[in-house]
C-alpha positions, 0 to 999 in steps of 0.5 A: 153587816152592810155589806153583807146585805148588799151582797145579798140583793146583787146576788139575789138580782143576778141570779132572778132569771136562772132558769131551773125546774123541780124533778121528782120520781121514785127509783125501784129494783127489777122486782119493784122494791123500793130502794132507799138511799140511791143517789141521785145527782145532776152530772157535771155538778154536785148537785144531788141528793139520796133517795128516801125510804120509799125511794122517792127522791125531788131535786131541782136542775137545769132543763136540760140536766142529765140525771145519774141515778146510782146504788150499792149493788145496782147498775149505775143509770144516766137520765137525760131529763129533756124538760120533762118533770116526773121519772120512774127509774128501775135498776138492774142488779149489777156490782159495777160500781161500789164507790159513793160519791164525794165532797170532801176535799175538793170545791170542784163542781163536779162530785167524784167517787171515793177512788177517784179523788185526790185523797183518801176519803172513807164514806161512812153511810148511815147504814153502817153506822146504825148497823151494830150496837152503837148509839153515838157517832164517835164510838161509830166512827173508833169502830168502823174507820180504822185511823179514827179513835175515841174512848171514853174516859174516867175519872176525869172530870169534864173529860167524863163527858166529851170523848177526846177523839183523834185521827191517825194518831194525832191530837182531838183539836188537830182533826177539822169537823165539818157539818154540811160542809161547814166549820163546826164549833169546838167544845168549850173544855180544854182537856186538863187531866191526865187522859189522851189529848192532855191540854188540847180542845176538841169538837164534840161529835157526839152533840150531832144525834145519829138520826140525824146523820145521812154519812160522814165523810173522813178525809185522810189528809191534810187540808189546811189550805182549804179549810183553815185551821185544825185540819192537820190529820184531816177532816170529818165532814157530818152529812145530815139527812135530806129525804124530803118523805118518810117517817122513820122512829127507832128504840133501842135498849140493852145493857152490859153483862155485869148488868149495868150500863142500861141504855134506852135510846128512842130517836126519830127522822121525818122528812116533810116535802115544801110543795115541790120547793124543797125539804125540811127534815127533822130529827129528834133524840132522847138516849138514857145510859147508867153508869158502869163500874169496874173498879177493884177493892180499896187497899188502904190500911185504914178506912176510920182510924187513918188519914186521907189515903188510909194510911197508918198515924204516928203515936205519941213518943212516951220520952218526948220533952215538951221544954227541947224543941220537937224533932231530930232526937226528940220527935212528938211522935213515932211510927207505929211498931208492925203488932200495933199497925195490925191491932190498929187494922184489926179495930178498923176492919171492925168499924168496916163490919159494924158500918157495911163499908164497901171497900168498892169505894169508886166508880170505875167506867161510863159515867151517867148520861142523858142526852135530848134534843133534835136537828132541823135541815133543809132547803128551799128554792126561792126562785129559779136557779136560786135556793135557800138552806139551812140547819140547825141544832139543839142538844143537852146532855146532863151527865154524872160521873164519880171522882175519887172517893173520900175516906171517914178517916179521923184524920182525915182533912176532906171530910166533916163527919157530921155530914159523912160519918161513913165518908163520901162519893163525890159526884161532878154533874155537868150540863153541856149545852151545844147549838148551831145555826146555819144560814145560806144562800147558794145561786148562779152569778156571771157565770159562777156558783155561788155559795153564801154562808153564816153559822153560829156555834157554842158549847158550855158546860155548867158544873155542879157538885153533888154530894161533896162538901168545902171541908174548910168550913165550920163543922156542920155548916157546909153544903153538900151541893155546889154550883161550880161556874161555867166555860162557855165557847162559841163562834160565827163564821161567814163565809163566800165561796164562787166555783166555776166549771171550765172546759177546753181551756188551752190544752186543759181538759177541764179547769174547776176554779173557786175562790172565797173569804171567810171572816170567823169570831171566837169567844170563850169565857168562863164564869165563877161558881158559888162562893162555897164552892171555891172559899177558904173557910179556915177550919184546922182539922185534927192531922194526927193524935194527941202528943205529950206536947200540951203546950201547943193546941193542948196536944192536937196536931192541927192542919189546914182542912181541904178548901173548895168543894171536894172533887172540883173546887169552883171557879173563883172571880179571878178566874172570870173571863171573857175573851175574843178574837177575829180571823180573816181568811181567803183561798183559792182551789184549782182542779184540772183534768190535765189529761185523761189520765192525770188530774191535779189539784191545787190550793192555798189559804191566807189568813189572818188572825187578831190574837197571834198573826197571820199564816199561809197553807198551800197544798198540791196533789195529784191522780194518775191512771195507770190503766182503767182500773189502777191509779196513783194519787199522792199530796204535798202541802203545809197546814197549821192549828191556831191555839185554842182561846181556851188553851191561851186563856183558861185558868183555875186555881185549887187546894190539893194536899200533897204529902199530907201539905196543902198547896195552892195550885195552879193552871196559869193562862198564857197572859200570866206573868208567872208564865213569862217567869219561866221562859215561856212566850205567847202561844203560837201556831202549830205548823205542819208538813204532810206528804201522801202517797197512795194506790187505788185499784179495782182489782175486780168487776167487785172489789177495790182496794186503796192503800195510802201512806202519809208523813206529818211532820208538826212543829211547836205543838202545843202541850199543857206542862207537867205541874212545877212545885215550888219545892225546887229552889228555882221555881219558888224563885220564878213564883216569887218573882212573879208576885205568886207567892201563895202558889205552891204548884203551877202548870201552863200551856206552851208551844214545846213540842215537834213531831213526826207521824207515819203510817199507812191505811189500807181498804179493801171492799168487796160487794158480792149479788149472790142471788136476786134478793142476797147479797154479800159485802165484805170490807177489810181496813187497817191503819199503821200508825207511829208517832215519835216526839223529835223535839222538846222545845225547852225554854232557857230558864228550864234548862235545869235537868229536874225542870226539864224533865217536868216540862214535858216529863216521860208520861206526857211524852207517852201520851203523844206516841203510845196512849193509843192504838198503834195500829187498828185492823177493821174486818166486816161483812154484811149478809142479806137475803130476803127479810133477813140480814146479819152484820158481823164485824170484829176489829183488832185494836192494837197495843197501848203503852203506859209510862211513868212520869218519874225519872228513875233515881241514880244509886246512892250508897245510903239507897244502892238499890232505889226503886225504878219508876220505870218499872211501873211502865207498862204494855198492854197487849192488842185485842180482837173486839168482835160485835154481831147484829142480826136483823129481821124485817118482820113486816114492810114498816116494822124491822126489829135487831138484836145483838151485841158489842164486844160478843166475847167480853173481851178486857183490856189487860189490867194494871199490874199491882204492887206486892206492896200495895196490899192491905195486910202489909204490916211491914215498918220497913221502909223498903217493904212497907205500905205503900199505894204510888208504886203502881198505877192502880190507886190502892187497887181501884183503877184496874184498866187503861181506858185508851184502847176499847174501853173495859165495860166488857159485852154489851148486849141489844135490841133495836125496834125500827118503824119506817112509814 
C-alpha cells in the first residue's frame, strides 16, 4: 500500500503542469435534429466519448487536439479545436462509414474501426440491445453475436439463477468479461449438475443492468497475453454510459402466450454534468419476472400407495418361513401379479380424485426472479491533463426455482405425512449478492499515459429451502424452511499500465508501446447451513408392507429416511472454508504501423500465481490492405485458464437413494486424499493455442463484410467427473484406503480433457439513407463452430475399462462438442422513417445432441438382446426464432415499443418417451414392465432441451420510454 501511495504522489507531481482544457458542444443533423449517441474522439488517442440524447457532449483535450465527430448513417467530420472551447457540429447524411471505433484488444493509443483491427470485434450498441424484447445482457447478446450463447437452465439448483454462457463453443469460464476495460469478478457458483458448462465458473452478466450499459464490445479471439487468464475463446468488454445530461426512464411488461412468465421491468439513466470537469452518470433497475412452466404429466404408477418414484411395492409371500433365512427360495415378499398392479393403480387413482392431486407435479422453466439495484460511472478532471474515474455497482437478485417434486407415497422416504399428507414441491430460494468497485487515476508522465487502477469484486449466493423437510427427523418436528449456507468469491485486482505513441521510428511508421503489472487477490469461501438443514436425525421410514416376518421390526420393513433438507441438503462444518491466492502478472504490447498497408501487433504476459505456478502467453497478429477496401488479418498465440478457487476448493456432501439405498455422496475438493486415491494430482492450468485467419472488406460505398476462421486447440481442460460408486470393487478399495468409508459416491474436479475447436463468422452490414428522414440497416452473421474431445487424460488407477468410462462418460463428452448449437445464423434489419421504426430480426439456431451417459451392455445368452442406452441419444433439430418490434416516437420525450420474441412460438423438439414409461403399464415382464430411466423425460415431466433457445414459446411486450 506503501508503494502504491507513493506512486500516486510522483504521479500526480509529473503530471501538475500537463496543460488540457474542456470543450463541449452539441452535434445535430442537417435538419436540426439532435443526434444521440455520435462519437466524439481527440484523433491519435482514445480519447472520446458519445453524445447524450440531446447530442451534447463535454470532453477534455489538449489545445491543440483535433475533434473527430462520427455517427451511423452520417459523414464522419474532423474539428480542429485551436484553443477554442464551445462547437456547434452538424452533420451531413452520408453512409460512408459504418464502423465504431474499438478498445478492445489493443492498448495502442490510437482507437481503430472494427474492420480495421487485428481481430475480430463485434460492437454491440446500446440500441440494438434495447431494441427487441430482451431485458438481460446475456439473453441480448445469444440473440445478436452469433459465437455467443447462454440459455437458461432448469431444474438445476443455483445453475437456475445464473445462466452458463459460452463464446464459440467453449466453456463459461474460458471467455474474459471486462467492464470499462477492466477484469470483472467471477460468480462464486461452480456449475455442479448436469447443464452446459458441467464443472466450470462463469462471470454473471446479467448483474450488469441494461441501462446502464453504453456497448459491449466481443473480441473474437484469443487474448491471453494481454488480459491474462480466462481469455481462451475471447473477451466481452461491458462499456457503462458516460453521457454527462439527460434523464432517460424506461418500463416494460409483457408475458408469454401460455400466459405466464409476466415481467415488469422499470430501469432508469441519469447523466449529471460536474461543472465542466467531468460526469457522473447513474442507472437504476428494478425487473419482476415469474416463473414458466412446460412440464408434462407424472407417468408413475403410483402417487399414494407406492414408494419415492411411484413405483409398485411387493406383497407378502403367503409360504414365507420366518424360521429359514429370507430370500433365494424363501423371499418376504413377492411382486405384485399385473390384475393386482392395476387394482392397486385403480385405489391410487382414487386418492388422486378424492385429494385434487395435479400429476403436473413439476416446475419445467424460468425460475422466479427478482432483481434491483443500480451503477454509478464517472469522471473527473483533478487538474490539467490529470483525471480521476471510477464505477461502482450493487445488484440483488432473489429468485425461486422447483427441484423435483416428492411424492406422498406411504413408502415413501422423503416425506413425513403429517407435514405433507399430499407430497411437496420443494423450492431452492437464493439470494445473490454482487458488488464492484472501481478506483482510478489516468495522466500524462515523461512522455507516457499513464492509467492506475484498483477494482474490487464479489459475488454470493445465500441458499434457502422452502417448503421442504429433513425426512430424518422425528415425524412432525421438522422445519419446512431451511438456511443452507453460502459460497462467497471475491477478488481485488491493482493495476498499472504506460502506453506511448511513437512516430517515425527508424523505418516504423508509427510504434504504439504499453507495458504494466498487475497484482490480483482471489478468495472463496463457503459457510454452513442450519444444522436441520445438513443433519442425520435417524428416523427409519416404512420402505414396503408388513411381511410374515414378525420376528423382525413385527414385520415392517424399515429403511433410512432421507437426511438433509430435500432438494438441497445444506452445507455441513466440514464443508466451511476460506481459501486465498495471489497472482503477479507483467505484459508488454506493441503495435506498429510498419507500412501503410501492413499493421502488426504483438504481446506477451508472465504471471505468476501463489496456488499452482507460473505461466507465459505471447500473441503475434497482423493486418494487411490489399487495397483500400480489402485486408487481411490473422493471429497466432498460446493463452491459458487458471482453475478457479472454486473448482480446486469446493465440496459438499448428501444423502441421494439410489436404488431405493441411501448413499452418502460426495463432491471431494482437489486437496482430498480420496482424490489422490484415484490417480488424480493438483489441478493445473488449461493451456491453449489459437490461430485466426480473416477477411475484411467494404464491398460498397455501404456494405462491409468480415469473415474470420479460427483454430483453438486446448490441453488439460478441467471437468468435474462423473459420480464413482463404491459398488465396484476398486473404488470401494480407493474410499477405503482414503479413510472414506461412509462414502457411498464421490466425484471430483481433474485436468482430463484436450480439445479442438473450429470454426468461421462471418458478418456482413449494410446501412441504406433512403430519404432524409429513412433509413435501412441491414445485418447478415453466422457462426460455424465444432468441437471435438481428442484426448481423455486417464489417471493409471482408472484405467479399469468401467472406471474409464465413468471419468468422463459419453454424456459429458457430449456436453463439450454438441450441448449446444453447432452453428447460429443472425439475420436483421432495422426500418426508420419519421417517427416510426421497426426492428425485425429472425435467427437460426442450429441443431443440439443429447447422449446418454451408459454404455451400451454386451449380449449375454441369459439377455441376447439387452436394451441399447444409445438408443435414448437424441438429435434435436435447427430452429428459426423470429422477434419483431415496432416503435412509435409518439411525442419528443415519450416513445412507446410493442412486440415479441419468438412471434411464431417456435419449440425445441421434445424428448422422446419410452413406450414403457406409460403409466397404465401393467406389464410383470421384466422386459416390458414400467419403467421411467429409458428416456430422458423423468416419468414424462422434462419434455425440452433447454440448451439451444429455451421452451417458453412467444413472449409478447410493450415498452414506454422517457428522455428529457
Amino acid at each position: 500500500m506503501r508503494q502504491l501511495l507513493l506512486l500516486l504522489f510522483v504521479l500526480l507531481g509529473l503530471t501538475a503542469n500537463a496543460q488540457k482544457i474542456s470543450v463541449s458542444g452539441r452535434v445535430t443533423g442537417s435538419r436540426g435534429e439532435p443526434v444521440p449517441g455520435a462519437t466524439v474522439l481527440e484523433k491519435g488517442t482514445n480519447n472520446g466519448l458519445a453524445t447524450n440524447s440531446d447530442g451534447n457532449f463535454a470532453l477534455q483535450v489538449n489545445p491543440d487536439a483535433t475533434l473527430s465527430i462520427s455517427a451511423v448513417g452520417f459523414q464522419t467530420q474532423s474539428v480542429p479545436v485551436n484553443g477554442r472551447t464551445s462547437f456547434n457540429v452538424t452533420l451531413q447524411v452520408s453512409a460512408q462509414d459504418l464502423n465504431e471505433v474499438v478498445v478492445t484488444g489493443s492498448r495502442a493509443t490510437e482507437g481503430r474501426s472494427n474492420i480495421l483491427t487485428t481481430a475480430p470485434v463485434d460492437v454491440i450498441s446500446a440500441r440494438e440491445i434495447r431494441a427487441f424484447a430482451q431485458t438481460d445482457v446475456a439473453q441480448a447478446l445469444t440473440f445478436t453475436a452469433p459465437s455467443f450463447q447462454s440459455a437458461r437452465q432448469t431444474i438445476s439448483d443455483g445453475t437456475d439463477h445464473l445462466d452458463p454462457a459460452s463464446l464459440r463453443g467453449l466453456g463459461p469460464d474460458q471467455v474474459l468479461v471486462l467492464l470499462n476495460g477492466k477484469r470483472r469478478h467471477n460468480q462464486a457458483l461452480v456449475n455442479v449438475n448436469g447443464t452446459v458448462g458441467r464443472g466450470s465458473v462463469g462471470t454473471d452478466l446479467n448483474a450488469i443492468p441494461i441501462s446502464a450499459v453504453k456497448r459491449i464490445e466481443v473480441l473474437r479471439d484469443g487474448a491471453a497475453a494481454l488480459y491474462g487468464s480466462d481469455a481462451i475463446a475471447g473477451v466481452i468488454n461491458v462499456q457503462l454510459k458516460d453521457d454527462s445530461t439527460g434523464v432517460n426512464v424506461s418500463t416494460q411488461a409483457g408475458q408469454t402466450v401460455e400466459n405466464d412468465g409476466q415481467l415488469f421491468q422499470a430501469d432508469a439513466n441519469v447523466g449529471i454534468g460536474l461543472g465542466g470537469k467531468g460526469f457522473l452518470n447513474v442507472s437504476g433497475l428494478f425487473s419482476n419476472r415469474s416463473y414458466t412452466n412446460r412440464s408434462g404429466v407424472d407417468t408413475a404408477p403410483l402417487i399414494y400407495l407406492g414408494d419415492n418414484a411411484g413405483n409398485y411395492p411387493n406383497k407378502p409371500n403367503p409360504n414365507f418361513n420366518p424360521a429359514i433365512a429370507a430370500g433365494g427360495t424363501n423371499p418376504a415378499t413377492l411382486a405384485l401379479s399385473s390384475a393386482e398392479r392395476q387394482s392397486l393403480k385403480q385405489r391410487d387413482d382414487q386418492l388422486v380424485s378424492q385429494r385434487g392431486y395435479d400429476r403436473r407435479n413439476l416446475r419445467f422453466g424460468n425460475s422466479d426472479a427478482r432483481n434491483y439495484g443500480g451503477f454509478l460511472n464517472g469522471a473527473f478532471r483533478l487538474a490539467p491533463g490529470l483525471q480521476l474515474y471510477g464505477s461502482a455497482g450493487i445488484m440483488q437478485r432473489e429468485g425461486s426455482a422447483a427441484g423435483f417434486s416428492r411424492l406422498p407415497g406411504r413408502y415413501s422416504v422423503q416425506n413425513d405425512s403429517t407435514k405433507y399428507p399430499n407430497g411437496f414441491l420443494p423450492l431452492i430460494q437464493p439470494t445473490i449478492k454482487d458488488r464492484s468497485l472501481l478506483a482510478g487515476l489516468r495522466g500524462q508522465v515523461l512522455g507516457f499515459s499513464y492509467d492506475l487502477s484498483n477494482v474490487y469484486g464479489s459475488n454470493s449466493m445465500d441458499f434457502r429451502v422452502v417448503n421442504s423437510i429433513n425426512a430424518s427427523l422425528p415425524l412432525g418436528t421438522s422445519p419446512t424452511e431451511f438456511y443452507a449456507g453460502q459460497i462467497f468469491f471475491r477478488q481485488n485486482t491493482s493495476n498499472l499500465t504506460l502506453t506511448r505513441r511513437y512516430t517515425e521510428v527508424g523505418p516504423l511508421a508509427t510504434l504504439n508501446v504499453a507495458v504494466g503489472g498487475e497484482y490480483r487477490l482471489d478468495n472463496y469461501q463457503i459457510t454452513a447451513g442450519d444444522e436441520a438443514s445438513y443433519i442425520n436425525g435417524g428416523r427409519l421410514a416404512d420402505t414396503g408392507p408388513r411381511t410374515l416376518n414378525v420376528n423382525v421390526n413385527n414385520g415392517r420393513q424399515l429403511g433410512p429416511a432421507a437426511a438433509g433438507a430435500q432438494v438441497f441438503p445444506g452445507f455441513q462444518p466440514s464443508n466451511v472454508l476460506n481459501k486465498s491466492r495471489t497472482n503477479l502478472a507483467g505484459y508488454v504490447d506493441l503495435e506498429s504501423d510498419i507500412t501503410e498497408k501492413l499493421l502488426v501487433h504483438l504481446a506477451g504476459r508472465a504471471e505468476n500465481y501463489s496456488d499452482f505456478g507460473s505461466n507465459v502467453s505471447g500473441q503475434a497478429a497482423a493486418r494487411f490492405s490489399i487495397t483500400d477496401g480489402v485486408a487481411l488479418r490473422g493471429s497466432v498465440g498460446n493463452g491459458f485458464r487458471a482453475p478457479s478457487l472454486q473448482q480446486r476448493y469446493f465440496t459438499n456432501q448428501s444423502t441421494q437413494f439410489v436404488q431405493g439405498n441411501p448413499q452418502t455422496v460426495l463432491t471431494a475438493n482437489n486437496d482430498n486424499n480420496i482424490v489422490r486415491q484415484f490417480g488424480v494430482g493438483s489441478l493445473k492450468q488449461e493451456r491453449s493455442t489459437n490461430y485466426s485467419a480473416g477477411l475484411t472488406a467494404r464491398l460498397a460505398q455501404t456494405l462491409t463484410f468480415t469473415a474470420d476462421a479460427y483454430w483453438i486447440d486446448i490441453k488439460d481442460r478441467i471437468v468435474l467427473s462423473t459420480q464413482f460408486n463404491r459398488t465396484n470393487a476398486l473404488v470401494a478399495s480407493y474410499l477405503n484406503a482414503a479413510g472414506a468409508t461412509d462414502v457411498g459416491i464421490v466425484q471430483f474436479f481433474a485436468n482430463a480433457v484436450n480439445s479442438r475447436t473450429r470454426g468461421i463468422d462471418l458478418v456482413l452490414n449494410e446501412r441504406l439513407t433512403l430519404s432524409p428522414n429513412s433509413t435501412l440497416g441491414l445485418t447478415a452473421a453466422a457462426n460455424f463452430t465444432e468441437t471435438l474431445v481428442r484426448d481423455v487424460i486417464v489417471p493409471g488407477q482408472l484405467q479399469d475399462p468401467t472406471l474409464r468410462n465413468i471419468f468422463f462418460d459419453r454424456q459429458q463428452r457430449g456436453r463439450l462438442e454438441n450441448a449446444q448449437p453447432n452453428s447460429k445464423i443472425v439475420l436483421s434489419a432495422n426500418y426508420r422513417i419519421g417517427k416510426l421504426g421497426v426492428e425485425a430480426r429472425t435467427v437460426r439456431f442450429g441443431e443440439v445432441k443429447f447422449y446418454d451417459a451408459r454404455v451400451d451392455p454386451e449380449p449375454t445368452t441369459a439377455n441376447p438382446n439387452p436394451f441399447l442406452f444409445s438408443s435414448i441419444d437424441q438429435t434435436f433439430s435447427a430452429k428459426w426464432v423470429t422477434d419483431l418490434t415496432l416503435n412509435f416516437q409518439l411525442l419528443k420525450q415519450l416513445g412507446l415499443a410493442v412486440g415479441a420474441n419468438n412471434i411464431f412460438n417456435v419449440y425445441p423438439d421434445q424428448y422422446r418417451v419410452n413406450p414403457r414409461n406409460n403409466p397404465n403399464n401393467f406389464s410383470t415382464d421384466g422386459a416390458t414392465s414400467y419403467v421411467s430411466n429409458l428416456d430422458n423425460t423423468n416419468r414424462g415431466r422434462t419434455l425440452y432441451n433447454p440448451n439451444q433457445f429455451g421452451f417458453n414459446g412467444a413472449f409478447y411486450f410493450a415498452r414506454l420510454n422517457v428522455s428529457l
